[in-house]
C-alpha positions in Angstrom: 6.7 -1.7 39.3 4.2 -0.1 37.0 4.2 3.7 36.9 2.0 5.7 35.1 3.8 7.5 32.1 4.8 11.0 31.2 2.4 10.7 28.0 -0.7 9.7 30.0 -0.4 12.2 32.6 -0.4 15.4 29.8 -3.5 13.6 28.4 -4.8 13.4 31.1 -3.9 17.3 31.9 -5.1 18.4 28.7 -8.4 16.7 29.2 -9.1 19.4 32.5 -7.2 22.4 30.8 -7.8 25.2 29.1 -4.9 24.5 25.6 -5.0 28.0 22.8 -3.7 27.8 19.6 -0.9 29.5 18.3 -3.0 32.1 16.8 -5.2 32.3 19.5 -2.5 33.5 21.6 -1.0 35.8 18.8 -4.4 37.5 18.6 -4.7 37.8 22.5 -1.7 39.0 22.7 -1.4 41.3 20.5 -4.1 42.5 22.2 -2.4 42.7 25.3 -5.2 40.4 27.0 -2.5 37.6 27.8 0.5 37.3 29.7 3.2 34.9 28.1 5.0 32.5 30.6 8.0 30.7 28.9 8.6 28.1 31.2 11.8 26.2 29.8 14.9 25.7 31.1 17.1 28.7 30.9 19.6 26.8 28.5 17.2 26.8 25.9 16.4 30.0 26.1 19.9 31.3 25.8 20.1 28.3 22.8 16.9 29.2 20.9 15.7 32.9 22.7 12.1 33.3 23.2 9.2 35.9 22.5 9.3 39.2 22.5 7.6 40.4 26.2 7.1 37.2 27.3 8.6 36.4 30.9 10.3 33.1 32.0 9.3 31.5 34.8 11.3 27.9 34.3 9.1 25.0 35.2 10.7 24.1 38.7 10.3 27.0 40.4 6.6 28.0 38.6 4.3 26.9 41.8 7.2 28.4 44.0 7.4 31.9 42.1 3.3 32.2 41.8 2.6 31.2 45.6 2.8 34.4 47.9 3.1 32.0 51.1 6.2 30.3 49.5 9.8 32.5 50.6 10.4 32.0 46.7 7.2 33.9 46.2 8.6 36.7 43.4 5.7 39.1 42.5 7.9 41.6 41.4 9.0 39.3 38.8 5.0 38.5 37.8 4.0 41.8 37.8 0.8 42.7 36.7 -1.1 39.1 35.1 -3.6 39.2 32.9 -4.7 36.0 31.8 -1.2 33.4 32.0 -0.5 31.5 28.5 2.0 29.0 29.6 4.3 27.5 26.6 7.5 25.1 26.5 9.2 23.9 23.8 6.7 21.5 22.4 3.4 21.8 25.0 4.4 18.7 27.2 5.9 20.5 29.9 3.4 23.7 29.7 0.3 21.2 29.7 1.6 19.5 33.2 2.6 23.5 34.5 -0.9 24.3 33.5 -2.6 21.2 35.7 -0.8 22.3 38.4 -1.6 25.7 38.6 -5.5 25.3 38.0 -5.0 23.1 41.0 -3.6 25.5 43.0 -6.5 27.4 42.3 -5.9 29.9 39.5 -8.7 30.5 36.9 -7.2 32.8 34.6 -4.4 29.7 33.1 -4.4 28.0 29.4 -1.3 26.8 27.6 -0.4 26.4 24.2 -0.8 23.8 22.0 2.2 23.3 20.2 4.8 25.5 22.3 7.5 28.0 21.5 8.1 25.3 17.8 4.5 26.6 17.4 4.8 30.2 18.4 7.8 30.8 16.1 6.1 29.3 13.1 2.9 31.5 13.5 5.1 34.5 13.5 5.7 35.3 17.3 9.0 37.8 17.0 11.9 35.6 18.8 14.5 37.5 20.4 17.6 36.2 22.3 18.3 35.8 26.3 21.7 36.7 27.2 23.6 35.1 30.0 23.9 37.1 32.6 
């Protein structure tokens, strides 16, 4: 059986999405034009934290939480969206998050290139998730 691999299918994401660079998204954001979308697994977060105002959305449930015909549907957790910067750890994840939500129709989607590695190093300000 021959399956097409993970590698392929974020290039072949990143060839129909929209990918910022780090300081794209710090300058967007600091200009409160973005919305920042963690979505990695909760364990990293509590391992590694995350940016400052960014909200977490982990990358199984994204489609779910984003869909208001889904019963997962969570728009109290979205709140108001701007445009939605996706990030993971290292942009693999976010890239494949990204496809899937410009083909569910949304517009106003990019991810980073690099992820949260990226982010810390241009200066984002990390702060930890507690368990709850």
């Amino acid at each position: 059986m021959s399956i097409k691999s993970s590698q392929l299918l974020v290039k072949e994401a990143q060839k129909i999405i929209q990918t910022l660079s780090p300081s794209e998204v710090k300058d967007l954001f600091e200009k409160k034009e973005i919305s920042l979308i963690d979505v990695r697994d909760i364990r990293e977060l509590w391992k590694e934290g995350t940016i400052e105002n960014s909200k977490h959305i982990p990358r199984g449930m994204l489609e779910f939480w984003l869909d208001p015909e889904s019963s997962y549907y969570k728009a109290n957790k979205i709140g108001e969206i701007k445009k939605m910067v996706l990030f993971c750890a290292l942009g693999w994840r976010s890239a494949l998050a990204t496809k899937s939500l410009v083909e569910m129709g949304f517009n106003n989607v990019a991810h980073v290139d690099g992820g949260f590695d990226a982010l810390k190093k241009s200066g984002f300000k990390i702060v930890p998730k507690e368990k709850k």
